[in-house]
PDB file as gemmi writes it, atoms N, CA and C in Angstrom:
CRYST1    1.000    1.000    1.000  90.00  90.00  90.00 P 1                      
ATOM      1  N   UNK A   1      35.873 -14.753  13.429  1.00  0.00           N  
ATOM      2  CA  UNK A   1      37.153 -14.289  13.917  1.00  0.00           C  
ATOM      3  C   UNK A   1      38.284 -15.011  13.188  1.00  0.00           C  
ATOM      4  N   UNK A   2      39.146 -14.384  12.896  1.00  0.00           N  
ATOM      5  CA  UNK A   2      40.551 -14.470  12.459  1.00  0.00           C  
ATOM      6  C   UNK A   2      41.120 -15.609  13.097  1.00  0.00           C  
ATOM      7  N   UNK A   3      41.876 -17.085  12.340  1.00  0.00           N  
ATOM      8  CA  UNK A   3      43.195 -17.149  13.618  1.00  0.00           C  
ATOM      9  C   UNK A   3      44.248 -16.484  13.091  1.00  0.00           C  
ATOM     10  N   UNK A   4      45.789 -16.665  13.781  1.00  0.00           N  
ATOM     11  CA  UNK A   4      46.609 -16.527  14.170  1.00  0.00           C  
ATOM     12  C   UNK A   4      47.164 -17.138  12.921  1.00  0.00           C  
ATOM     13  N   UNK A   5      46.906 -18.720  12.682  1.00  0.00           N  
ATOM     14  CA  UNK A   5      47.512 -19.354  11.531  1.00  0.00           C  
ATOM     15  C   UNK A   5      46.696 -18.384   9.882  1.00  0.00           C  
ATOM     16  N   UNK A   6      45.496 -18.154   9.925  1.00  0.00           N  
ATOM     17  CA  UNK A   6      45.385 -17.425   8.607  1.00  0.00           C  
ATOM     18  C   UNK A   6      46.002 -16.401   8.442  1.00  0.00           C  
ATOM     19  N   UNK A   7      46.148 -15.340   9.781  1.00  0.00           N  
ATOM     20  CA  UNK A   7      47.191 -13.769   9.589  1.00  0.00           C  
ATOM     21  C   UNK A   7      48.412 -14.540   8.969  1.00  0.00           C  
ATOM     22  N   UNK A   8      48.824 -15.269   9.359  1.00  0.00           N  
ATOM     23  CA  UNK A   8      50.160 -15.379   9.207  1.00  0.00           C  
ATOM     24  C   UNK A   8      50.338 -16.096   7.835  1.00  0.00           C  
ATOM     25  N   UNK A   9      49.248 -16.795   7.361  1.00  0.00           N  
ATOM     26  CA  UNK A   9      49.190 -17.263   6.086  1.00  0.00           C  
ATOM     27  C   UNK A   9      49.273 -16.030   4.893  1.00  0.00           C  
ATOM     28  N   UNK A  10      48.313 -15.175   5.236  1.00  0.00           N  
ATOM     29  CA  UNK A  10      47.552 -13.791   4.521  1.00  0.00           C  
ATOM     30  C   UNK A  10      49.319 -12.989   4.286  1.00  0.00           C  
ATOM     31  N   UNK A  11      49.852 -13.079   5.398  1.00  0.00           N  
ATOM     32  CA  UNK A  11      50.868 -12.109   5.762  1.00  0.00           C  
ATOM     33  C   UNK A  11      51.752 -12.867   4.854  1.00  0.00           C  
ATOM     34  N   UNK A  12      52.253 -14.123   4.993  1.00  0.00           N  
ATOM     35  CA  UNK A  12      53.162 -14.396   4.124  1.00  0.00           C  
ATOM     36  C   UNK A  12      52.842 -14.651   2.390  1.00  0.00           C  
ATOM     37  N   UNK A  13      51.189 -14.410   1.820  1.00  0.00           N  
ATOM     38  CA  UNK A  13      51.249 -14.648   0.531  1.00  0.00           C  
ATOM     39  C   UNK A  13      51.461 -12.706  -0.106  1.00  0.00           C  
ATOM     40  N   UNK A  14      51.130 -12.061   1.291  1.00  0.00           N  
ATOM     41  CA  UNK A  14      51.419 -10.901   0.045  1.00  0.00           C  
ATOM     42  C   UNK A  14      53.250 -10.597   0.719  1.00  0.00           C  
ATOM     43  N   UNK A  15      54.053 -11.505   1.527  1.00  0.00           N  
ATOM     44  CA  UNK A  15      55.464 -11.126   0.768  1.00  0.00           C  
ATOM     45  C   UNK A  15      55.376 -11.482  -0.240  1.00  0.00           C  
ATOM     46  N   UNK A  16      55.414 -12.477  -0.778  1.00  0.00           N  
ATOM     47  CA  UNK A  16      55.601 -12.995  -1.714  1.00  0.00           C  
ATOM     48  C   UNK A  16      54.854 -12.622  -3.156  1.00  0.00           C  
ATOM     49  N   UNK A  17      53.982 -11.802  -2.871  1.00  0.00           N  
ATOM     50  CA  UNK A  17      53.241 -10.686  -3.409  1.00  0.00           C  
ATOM     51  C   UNK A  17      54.326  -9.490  -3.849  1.00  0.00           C  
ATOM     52  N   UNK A  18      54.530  -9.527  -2.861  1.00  0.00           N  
ATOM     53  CA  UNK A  18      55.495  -8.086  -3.002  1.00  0.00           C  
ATOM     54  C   UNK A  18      56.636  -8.840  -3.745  1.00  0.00           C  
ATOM     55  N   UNK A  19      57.261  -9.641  -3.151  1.00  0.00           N  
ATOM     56  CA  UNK A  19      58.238  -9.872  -4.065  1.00  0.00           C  
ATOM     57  C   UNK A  19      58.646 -10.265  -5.496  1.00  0.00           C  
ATOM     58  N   UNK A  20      57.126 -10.573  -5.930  1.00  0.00           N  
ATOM     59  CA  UNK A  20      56.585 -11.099  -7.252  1.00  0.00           C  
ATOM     60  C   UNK A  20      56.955  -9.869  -8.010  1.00  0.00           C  
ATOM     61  N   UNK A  21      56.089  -8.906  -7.335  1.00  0.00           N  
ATOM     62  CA  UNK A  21      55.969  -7.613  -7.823  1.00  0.00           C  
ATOM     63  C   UNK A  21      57.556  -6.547  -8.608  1.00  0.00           C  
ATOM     64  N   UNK A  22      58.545  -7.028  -7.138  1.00  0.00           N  
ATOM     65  CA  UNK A  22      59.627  -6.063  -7.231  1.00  0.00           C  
ATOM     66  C   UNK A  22      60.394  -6.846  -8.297  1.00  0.00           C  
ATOM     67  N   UNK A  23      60.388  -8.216  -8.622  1.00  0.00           N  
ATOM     68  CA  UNK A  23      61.450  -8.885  -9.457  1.00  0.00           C  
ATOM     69  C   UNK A  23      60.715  -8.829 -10.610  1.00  0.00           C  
ATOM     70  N   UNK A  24      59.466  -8.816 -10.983  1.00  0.00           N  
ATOM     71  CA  UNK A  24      58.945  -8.414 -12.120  1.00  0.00           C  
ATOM     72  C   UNK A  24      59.056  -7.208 -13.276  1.00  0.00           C  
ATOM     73  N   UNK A  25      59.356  -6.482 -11.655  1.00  0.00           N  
ATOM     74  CA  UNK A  25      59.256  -4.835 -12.311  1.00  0.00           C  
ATOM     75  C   UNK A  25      61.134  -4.288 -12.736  1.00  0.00           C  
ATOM     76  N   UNK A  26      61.740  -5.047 -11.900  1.00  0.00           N  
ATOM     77  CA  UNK A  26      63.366  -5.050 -12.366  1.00  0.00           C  
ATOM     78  C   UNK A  26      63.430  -5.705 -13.605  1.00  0.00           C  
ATOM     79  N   UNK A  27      62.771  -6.587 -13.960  1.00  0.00           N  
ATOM     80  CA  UNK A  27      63.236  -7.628 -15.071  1.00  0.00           C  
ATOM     81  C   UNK A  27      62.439  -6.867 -16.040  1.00  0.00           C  
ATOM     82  N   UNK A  28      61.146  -5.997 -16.254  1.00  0.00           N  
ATOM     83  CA  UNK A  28      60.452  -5.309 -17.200  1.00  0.00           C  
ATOM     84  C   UNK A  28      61.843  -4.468 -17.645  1.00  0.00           C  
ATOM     85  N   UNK A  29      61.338  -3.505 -16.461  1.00  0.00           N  
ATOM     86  CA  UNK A  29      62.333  -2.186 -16.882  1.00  0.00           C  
ATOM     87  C   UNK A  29      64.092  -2.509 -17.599  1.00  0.00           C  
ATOM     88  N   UNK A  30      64.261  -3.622 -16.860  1.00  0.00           N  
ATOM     89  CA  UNK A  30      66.006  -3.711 -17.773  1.00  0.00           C  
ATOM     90  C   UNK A  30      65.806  -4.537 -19.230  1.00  0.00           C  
ATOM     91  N   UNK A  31      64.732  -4.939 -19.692  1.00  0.00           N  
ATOM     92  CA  UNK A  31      64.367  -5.532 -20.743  1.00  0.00           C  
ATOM     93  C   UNK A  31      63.773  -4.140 -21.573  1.00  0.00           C  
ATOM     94  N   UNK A  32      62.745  -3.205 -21.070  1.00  0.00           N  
ATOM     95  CA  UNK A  32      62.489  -2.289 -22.073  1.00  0.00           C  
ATOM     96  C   UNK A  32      62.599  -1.130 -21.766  1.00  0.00           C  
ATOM     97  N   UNK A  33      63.115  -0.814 -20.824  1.00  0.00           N  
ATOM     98  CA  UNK A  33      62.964   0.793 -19.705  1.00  0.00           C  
ATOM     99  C   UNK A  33      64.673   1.276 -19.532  1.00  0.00           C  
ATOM    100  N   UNK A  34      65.995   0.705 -19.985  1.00  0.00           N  
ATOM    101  CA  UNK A  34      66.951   0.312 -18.763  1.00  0.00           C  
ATOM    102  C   UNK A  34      67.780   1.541 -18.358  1.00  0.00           C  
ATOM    103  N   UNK A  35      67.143   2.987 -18.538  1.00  0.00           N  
ATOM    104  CA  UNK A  35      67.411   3.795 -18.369  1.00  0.00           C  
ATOM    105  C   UNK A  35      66.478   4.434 -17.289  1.00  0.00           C  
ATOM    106  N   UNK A  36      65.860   3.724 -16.887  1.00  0.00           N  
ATOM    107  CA  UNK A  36      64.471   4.167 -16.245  1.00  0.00           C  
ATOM    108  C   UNK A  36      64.734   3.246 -14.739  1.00  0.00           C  
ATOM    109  N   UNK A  37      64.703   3.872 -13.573  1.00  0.00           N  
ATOM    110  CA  UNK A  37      64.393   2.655 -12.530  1.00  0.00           C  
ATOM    111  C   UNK A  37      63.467   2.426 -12.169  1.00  0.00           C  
ATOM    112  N   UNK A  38      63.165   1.171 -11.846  1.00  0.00           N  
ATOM    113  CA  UNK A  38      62.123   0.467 -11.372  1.00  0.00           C  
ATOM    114  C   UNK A  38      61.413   1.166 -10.238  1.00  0.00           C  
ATOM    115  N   UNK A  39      60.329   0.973 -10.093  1.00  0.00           N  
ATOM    116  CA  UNK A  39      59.538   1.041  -8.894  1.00  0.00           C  
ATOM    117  C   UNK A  39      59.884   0.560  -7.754  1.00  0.00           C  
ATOM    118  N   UNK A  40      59.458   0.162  -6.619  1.00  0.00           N  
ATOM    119  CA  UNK A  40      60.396  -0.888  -5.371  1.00  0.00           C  
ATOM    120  C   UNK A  40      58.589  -0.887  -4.819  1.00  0.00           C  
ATOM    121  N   UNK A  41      57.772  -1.809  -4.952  1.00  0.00           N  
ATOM    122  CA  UNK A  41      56.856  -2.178  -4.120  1.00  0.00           C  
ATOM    123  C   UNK A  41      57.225  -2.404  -2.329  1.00  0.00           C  
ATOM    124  N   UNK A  42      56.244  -2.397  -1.743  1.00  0.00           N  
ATOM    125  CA  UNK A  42      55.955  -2.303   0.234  1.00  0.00           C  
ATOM    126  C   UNK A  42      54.551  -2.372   0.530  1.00  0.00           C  
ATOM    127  N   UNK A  43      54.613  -3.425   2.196  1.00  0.00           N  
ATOM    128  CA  UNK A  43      53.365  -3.441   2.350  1.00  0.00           C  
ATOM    129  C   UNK A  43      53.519  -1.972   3.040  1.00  0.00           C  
ATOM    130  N   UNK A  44      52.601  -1.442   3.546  1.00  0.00           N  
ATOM    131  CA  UNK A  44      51.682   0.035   4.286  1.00  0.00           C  
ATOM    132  C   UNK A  44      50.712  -0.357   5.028  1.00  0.00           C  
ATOM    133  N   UNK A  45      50.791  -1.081   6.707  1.00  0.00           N  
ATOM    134  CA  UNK A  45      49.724  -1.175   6.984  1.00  0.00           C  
ATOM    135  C   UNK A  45      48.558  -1.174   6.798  1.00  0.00           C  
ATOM    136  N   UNK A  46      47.946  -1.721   7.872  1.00  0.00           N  
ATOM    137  CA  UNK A  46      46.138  -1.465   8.055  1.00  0.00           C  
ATOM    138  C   UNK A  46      45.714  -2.785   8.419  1.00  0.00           C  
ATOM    139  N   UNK A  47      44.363  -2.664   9.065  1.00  0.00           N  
ATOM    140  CA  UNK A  47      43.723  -3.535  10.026  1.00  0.00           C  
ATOM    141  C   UNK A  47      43.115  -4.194   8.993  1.00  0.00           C  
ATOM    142  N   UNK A  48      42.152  -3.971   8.010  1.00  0.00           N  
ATOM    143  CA  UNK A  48      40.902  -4.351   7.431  1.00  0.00           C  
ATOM    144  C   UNK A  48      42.084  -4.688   5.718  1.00  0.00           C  
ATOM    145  N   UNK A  49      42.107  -3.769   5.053  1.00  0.00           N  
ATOM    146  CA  UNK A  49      43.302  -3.687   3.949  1.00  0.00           C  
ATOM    147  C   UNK A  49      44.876  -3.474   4.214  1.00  0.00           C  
ATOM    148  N   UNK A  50      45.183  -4.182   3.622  1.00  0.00           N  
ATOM    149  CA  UNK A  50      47.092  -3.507   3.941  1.00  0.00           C  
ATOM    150  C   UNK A  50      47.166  -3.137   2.076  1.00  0.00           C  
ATOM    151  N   UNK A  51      47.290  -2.121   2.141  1.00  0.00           N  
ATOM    152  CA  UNK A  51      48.150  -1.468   1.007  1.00  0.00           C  
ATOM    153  C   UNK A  51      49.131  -1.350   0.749  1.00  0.00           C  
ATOM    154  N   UNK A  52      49.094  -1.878  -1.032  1.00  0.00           N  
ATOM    155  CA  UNK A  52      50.458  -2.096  -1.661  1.00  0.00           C  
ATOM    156  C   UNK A  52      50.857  -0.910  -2.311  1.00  0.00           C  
ATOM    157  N   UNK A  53      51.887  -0.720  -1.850  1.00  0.00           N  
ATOM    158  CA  UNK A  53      52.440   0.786  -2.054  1.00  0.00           C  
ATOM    159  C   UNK A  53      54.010   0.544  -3.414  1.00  0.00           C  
ATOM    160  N   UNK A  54      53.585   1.538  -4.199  1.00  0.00           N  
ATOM    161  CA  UNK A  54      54.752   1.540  -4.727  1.00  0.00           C  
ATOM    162  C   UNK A  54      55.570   2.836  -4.829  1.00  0.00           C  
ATOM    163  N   UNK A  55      57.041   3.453  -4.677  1.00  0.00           N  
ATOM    164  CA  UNK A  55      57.398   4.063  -4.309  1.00  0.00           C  
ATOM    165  C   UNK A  55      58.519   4.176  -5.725  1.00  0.00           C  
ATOM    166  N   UNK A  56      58.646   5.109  -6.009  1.00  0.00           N  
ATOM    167  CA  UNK A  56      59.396   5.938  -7.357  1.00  0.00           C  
ATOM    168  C   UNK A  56      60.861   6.352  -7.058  1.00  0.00           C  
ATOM    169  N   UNK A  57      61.730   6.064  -7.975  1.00  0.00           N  
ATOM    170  CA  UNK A  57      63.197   6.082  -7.012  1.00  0.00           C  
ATOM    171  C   UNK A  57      63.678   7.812  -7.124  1.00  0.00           C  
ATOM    172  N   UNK A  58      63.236   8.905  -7.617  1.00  0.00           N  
ATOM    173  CA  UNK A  58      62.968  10.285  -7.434  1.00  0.00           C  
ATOM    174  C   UNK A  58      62.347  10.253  -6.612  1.00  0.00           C  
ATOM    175  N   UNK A  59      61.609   9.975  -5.848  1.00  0.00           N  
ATOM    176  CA  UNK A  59      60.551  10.451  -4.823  1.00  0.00           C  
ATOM    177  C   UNK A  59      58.700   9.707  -5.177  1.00  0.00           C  
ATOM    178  N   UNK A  60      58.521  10.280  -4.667  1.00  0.00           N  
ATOM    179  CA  UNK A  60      56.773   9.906  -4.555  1.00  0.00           C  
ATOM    180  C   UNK A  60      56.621   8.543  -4.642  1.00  0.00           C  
ATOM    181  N   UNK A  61      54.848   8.328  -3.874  1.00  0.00           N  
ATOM    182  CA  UNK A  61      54.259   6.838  -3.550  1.00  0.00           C  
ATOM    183  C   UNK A  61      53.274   7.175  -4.449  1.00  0.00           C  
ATOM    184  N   UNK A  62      52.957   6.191  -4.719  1.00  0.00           N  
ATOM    185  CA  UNK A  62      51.108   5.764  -5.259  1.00  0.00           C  
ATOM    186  C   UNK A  62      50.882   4.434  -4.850  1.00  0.00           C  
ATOM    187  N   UNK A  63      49.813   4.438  -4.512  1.00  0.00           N  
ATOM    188  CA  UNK A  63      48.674   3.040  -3.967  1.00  0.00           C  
ATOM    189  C   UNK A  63      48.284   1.980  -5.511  1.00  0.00           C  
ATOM    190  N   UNK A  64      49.573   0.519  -5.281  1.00  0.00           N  
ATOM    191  CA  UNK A  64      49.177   0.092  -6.397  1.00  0.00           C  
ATOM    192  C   UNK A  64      48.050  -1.048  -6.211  1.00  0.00           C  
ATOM    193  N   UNK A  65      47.901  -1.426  -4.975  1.00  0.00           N  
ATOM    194  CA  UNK A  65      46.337  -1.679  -4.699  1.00  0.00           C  
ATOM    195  C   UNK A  65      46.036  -2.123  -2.985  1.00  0.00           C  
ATOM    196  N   UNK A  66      45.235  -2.542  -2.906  1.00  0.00           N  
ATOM    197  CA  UNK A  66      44.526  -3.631  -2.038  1.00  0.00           C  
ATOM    198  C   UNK A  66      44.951  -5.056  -1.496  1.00  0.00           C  
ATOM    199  N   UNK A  67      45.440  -5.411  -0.317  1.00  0.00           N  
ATOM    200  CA  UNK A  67      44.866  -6.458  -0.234  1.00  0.00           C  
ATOM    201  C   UNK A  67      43.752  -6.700   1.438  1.00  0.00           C  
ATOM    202  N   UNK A  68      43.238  -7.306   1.352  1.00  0.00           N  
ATOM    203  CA  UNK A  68      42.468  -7.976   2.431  1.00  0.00           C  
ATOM    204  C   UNK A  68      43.174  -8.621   3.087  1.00  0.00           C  
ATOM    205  N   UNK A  69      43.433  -8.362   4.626  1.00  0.00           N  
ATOM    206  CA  UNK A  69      43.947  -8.845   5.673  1.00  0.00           C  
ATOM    207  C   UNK A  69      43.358 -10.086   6.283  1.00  0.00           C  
ATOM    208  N   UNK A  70      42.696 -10.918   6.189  1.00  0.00           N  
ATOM    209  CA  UNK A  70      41.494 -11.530   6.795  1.00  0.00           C  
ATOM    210  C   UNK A  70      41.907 -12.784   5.447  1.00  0.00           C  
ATOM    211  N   UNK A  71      41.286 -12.305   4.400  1.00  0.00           N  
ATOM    212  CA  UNK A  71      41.057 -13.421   3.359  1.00  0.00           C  
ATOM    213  C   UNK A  71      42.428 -13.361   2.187  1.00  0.00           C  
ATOM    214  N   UNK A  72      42.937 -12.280   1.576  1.00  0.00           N  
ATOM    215  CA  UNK A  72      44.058 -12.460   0.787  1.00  0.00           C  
ATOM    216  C   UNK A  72      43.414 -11.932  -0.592  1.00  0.00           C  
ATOM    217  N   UNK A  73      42.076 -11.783  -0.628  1.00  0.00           N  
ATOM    218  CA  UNK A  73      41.629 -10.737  -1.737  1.00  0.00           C  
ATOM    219  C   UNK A  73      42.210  -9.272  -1.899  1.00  0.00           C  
ATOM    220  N   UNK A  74      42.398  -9.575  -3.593  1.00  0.00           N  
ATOM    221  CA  UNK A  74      43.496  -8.408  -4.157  1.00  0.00           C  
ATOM    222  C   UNK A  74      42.164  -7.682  -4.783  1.00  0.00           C  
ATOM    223  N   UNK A  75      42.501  -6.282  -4.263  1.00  0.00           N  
ATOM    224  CA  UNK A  75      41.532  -5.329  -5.201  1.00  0.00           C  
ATOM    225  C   UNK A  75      42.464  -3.837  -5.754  1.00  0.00           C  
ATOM    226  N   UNK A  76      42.122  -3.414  -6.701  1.00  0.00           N  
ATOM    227  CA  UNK A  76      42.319  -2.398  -7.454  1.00  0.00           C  
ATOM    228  C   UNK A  76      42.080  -1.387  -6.544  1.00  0.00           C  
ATOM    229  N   UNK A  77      42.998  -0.315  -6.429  1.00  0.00           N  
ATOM    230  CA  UNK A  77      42.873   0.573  -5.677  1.00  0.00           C  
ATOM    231  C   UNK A  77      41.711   1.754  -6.089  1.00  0.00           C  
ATOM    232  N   UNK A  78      41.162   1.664  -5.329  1.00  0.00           N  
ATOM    233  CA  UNK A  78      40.031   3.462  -5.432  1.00  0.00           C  
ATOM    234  C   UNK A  78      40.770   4.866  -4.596  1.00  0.00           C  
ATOM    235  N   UNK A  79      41.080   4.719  -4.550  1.00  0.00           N  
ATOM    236  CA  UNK A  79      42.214   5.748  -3.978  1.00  0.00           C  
ATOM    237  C   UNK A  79      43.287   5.623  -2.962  1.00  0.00           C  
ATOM    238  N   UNK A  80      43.849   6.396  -2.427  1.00  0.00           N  
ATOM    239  CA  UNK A  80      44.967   6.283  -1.348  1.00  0.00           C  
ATOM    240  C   UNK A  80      44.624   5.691  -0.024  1.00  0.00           C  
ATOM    241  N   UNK A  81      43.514   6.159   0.296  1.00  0.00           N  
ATOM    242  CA  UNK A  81      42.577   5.258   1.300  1.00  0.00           C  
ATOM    243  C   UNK A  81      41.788   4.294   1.500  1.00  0.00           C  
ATOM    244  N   UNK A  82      41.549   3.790   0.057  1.00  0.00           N  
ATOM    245  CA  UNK A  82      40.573   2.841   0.144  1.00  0.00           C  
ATOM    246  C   UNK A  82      40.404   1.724  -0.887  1.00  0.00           C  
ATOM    247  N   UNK A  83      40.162   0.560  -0.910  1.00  0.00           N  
ATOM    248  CA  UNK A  83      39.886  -0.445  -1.887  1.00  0.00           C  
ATOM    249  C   UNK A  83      38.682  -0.063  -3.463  1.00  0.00           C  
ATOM    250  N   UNK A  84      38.260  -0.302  -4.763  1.00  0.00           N  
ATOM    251  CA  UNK A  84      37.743  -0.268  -5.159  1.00  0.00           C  
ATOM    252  C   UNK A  84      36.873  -1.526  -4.975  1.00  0.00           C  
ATOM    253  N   UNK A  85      35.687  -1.710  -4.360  1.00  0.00           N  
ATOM    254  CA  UNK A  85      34.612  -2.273  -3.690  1.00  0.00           C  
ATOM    255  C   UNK A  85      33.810  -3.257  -4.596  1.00  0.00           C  
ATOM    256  N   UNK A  86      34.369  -3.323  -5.851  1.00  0.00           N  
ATOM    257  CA  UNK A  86      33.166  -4.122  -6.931  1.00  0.00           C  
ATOM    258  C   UNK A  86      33.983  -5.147  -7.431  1.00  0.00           C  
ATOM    259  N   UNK A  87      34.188  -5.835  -6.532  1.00  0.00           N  
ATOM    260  CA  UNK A  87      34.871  -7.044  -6.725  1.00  0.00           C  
ATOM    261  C   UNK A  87      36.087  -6.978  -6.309  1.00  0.00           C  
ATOM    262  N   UNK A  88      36.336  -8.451  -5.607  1.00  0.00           N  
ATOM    263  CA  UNK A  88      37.889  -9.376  -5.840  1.00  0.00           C  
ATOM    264  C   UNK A  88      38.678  -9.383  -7.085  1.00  0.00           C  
ATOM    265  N   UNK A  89      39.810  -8.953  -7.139  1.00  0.00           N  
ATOM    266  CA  UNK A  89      40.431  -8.977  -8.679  1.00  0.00           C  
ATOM    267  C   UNK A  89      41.160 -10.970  -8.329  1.00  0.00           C  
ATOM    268  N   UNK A  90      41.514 -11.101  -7.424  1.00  0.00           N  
ATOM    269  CA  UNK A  90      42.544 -11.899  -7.264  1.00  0.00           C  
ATOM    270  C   UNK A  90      43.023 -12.542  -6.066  1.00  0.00           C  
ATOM    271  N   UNK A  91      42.719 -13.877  -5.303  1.00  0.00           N  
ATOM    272  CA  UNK A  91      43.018 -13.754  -3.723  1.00  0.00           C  
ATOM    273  C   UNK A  91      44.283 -14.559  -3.629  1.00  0.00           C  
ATOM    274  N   UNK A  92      45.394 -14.291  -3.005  1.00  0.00           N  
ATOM    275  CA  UNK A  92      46.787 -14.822  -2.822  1.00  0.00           C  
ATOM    276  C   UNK A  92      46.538 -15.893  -1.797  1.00  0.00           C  
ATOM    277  N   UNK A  93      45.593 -16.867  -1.102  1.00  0.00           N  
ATOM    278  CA  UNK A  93      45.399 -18.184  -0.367  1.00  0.00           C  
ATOM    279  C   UNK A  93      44.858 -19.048  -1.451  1.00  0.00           C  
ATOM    280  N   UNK A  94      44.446 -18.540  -2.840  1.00  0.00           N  
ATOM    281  CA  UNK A  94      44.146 -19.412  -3.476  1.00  0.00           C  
ATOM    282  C   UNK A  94      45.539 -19.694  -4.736  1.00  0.00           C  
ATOM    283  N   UNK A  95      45.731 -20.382  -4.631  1.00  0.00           N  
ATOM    284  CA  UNK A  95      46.858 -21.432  -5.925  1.00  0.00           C  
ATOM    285  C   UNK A  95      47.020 -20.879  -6.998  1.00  0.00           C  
ATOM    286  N   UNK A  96      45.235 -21.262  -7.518  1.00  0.00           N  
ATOM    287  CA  UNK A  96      44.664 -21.105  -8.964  1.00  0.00           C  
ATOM    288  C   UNK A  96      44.632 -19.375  -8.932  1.00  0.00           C  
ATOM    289  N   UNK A  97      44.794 -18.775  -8.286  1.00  0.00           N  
ATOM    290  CA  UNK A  97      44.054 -17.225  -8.914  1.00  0.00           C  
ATOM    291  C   UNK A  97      45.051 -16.758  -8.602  1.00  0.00           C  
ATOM    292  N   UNK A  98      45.957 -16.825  -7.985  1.00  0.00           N  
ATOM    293  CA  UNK A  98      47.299 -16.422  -7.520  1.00  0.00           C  
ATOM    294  C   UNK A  98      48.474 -16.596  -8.839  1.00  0.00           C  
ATOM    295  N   UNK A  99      48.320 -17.983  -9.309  1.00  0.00           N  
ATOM    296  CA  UNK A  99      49.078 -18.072 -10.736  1.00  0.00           C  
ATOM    297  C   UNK A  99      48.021 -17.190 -12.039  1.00  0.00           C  
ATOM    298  N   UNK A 100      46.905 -17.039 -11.752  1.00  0.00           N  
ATOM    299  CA  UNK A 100      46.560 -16.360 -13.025  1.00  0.00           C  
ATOM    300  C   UNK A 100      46.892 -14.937 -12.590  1.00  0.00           C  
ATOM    301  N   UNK A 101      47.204 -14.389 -11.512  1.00  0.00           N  
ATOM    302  CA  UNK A 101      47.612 -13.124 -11.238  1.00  0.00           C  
ATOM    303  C   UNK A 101      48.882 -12.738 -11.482  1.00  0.00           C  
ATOM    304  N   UNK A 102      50.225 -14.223 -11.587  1.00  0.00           N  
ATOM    305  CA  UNK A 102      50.906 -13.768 -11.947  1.00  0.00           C  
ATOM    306  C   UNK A 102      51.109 -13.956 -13.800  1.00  0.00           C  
ATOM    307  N   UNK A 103      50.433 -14.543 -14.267  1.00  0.00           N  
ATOM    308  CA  UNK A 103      50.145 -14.892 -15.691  1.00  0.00           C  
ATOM    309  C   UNK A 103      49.582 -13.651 -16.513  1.00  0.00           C  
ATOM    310  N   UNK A 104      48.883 -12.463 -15.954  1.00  0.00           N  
ATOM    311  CA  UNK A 104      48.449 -11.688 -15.971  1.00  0.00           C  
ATOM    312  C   UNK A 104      48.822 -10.435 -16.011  1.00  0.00           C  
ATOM    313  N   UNK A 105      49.878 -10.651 -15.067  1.00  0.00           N  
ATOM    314  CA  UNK A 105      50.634  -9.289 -14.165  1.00  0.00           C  
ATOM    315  C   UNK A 105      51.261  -8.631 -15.617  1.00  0.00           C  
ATOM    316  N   UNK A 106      51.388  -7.292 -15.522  1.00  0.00           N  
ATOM    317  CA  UNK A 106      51.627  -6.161 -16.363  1.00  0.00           C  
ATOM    318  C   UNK A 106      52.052  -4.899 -15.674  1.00  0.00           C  
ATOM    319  N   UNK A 107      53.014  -4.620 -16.325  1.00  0.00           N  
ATOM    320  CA  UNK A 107      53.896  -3.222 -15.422  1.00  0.00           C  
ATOM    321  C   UNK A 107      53.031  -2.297 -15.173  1.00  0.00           C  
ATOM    322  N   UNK A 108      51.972  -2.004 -15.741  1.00  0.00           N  
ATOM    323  CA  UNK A 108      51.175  -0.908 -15.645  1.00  0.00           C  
ATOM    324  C   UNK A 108      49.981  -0.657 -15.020  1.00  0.00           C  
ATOM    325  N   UNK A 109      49.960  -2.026 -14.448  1.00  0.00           N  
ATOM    326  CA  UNK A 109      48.347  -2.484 -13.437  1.00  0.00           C  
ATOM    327  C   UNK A 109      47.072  -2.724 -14.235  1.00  0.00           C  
ATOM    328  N   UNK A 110      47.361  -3.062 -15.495  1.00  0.00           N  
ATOM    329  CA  UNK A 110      45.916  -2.929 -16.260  1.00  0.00           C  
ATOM    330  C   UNK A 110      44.882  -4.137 -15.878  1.00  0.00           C  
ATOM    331  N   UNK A 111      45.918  -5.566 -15.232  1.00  0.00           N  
ATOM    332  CA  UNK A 111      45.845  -7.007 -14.586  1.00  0.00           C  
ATOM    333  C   UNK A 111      44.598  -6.539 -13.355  1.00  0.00           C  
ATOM    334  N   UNK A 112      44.751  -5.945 -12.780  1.00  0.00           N  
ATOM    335  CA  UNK A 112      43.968  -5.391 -11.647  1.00  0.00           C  
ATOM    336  C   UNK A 112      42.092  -4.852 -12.045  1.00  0.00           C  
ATOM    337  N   UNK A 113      42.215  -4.591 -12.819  1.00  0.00           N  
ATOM    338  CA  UNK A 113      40.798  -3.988 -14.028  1.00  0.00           C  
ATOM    339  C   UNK A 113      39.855  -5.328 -14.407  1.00  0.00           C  
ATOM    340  N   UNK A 114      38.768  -4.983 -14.253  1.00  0.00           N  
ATOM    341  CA  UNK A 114      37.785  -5.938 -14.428  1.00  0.00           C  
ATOM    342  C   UNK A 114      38.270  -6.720 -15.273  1.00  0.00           C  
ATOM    343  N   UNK A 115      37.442  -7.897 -15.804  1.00  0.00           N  
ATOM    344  CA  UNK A 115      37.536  -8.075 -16.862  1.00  0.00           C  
ATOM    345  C   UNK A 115      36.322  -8.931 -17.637  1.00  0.00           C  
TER     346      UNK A 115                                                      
END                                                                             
């Protein structure tokens, strides 16, 4: 069972997840895009995964991945509903994998892909 102090741990590494995400993707796009707007990342509920949603400033979402509610494991999305299942890409309670995630990170999600 879960405590109370890990939700709230889990919960606060993917703000900071998210926020990694949204200042990354402003600072891409006005460096090589600056006619183009950025994406705006959000968590999207869920009990088991909370999905990271990114949202297009015309309209439309896509699922830019996974995380695990419980532990802070980042996975590559398998679709709109669901995690891709063959591995942890990345868990945000750990230090070390959390800085290689952001060492990694790429506008286009390729960071998320085996390797």
């Amino acid at each position: 069972m879960i405590t109370e102090d890990k939700k709230a741990a889990v919960l606060d590494a993917i703000g900071e997840f998210v926020s990694f995400l949204n200042e990354r993707t402003v600072t891409f796009h006005a460096e090589r895009h600056p006619g183009l707007d950025p994406d705006a990342y959000a968590m999207d509920g869920g009990r088991k995964y909370i999905r990271i949603v990114a949202t297009r400033s015309g309209g439309g979402r896509h699922v830019h991945c996974f995380v695990d509610a419980q532990t802070g494991g980042v996975y590559k999305a398998a679709g709109w509903k669901a995690p891709a299942l063959n591995g942890e890409r990345y868990n945000l309670l750990d230090p070390d994998s959390f800085a290689e995630l952001k060492a990694n990170w790429d506008a286009y999600g390729s960071y998320l892909y085996k390797r």
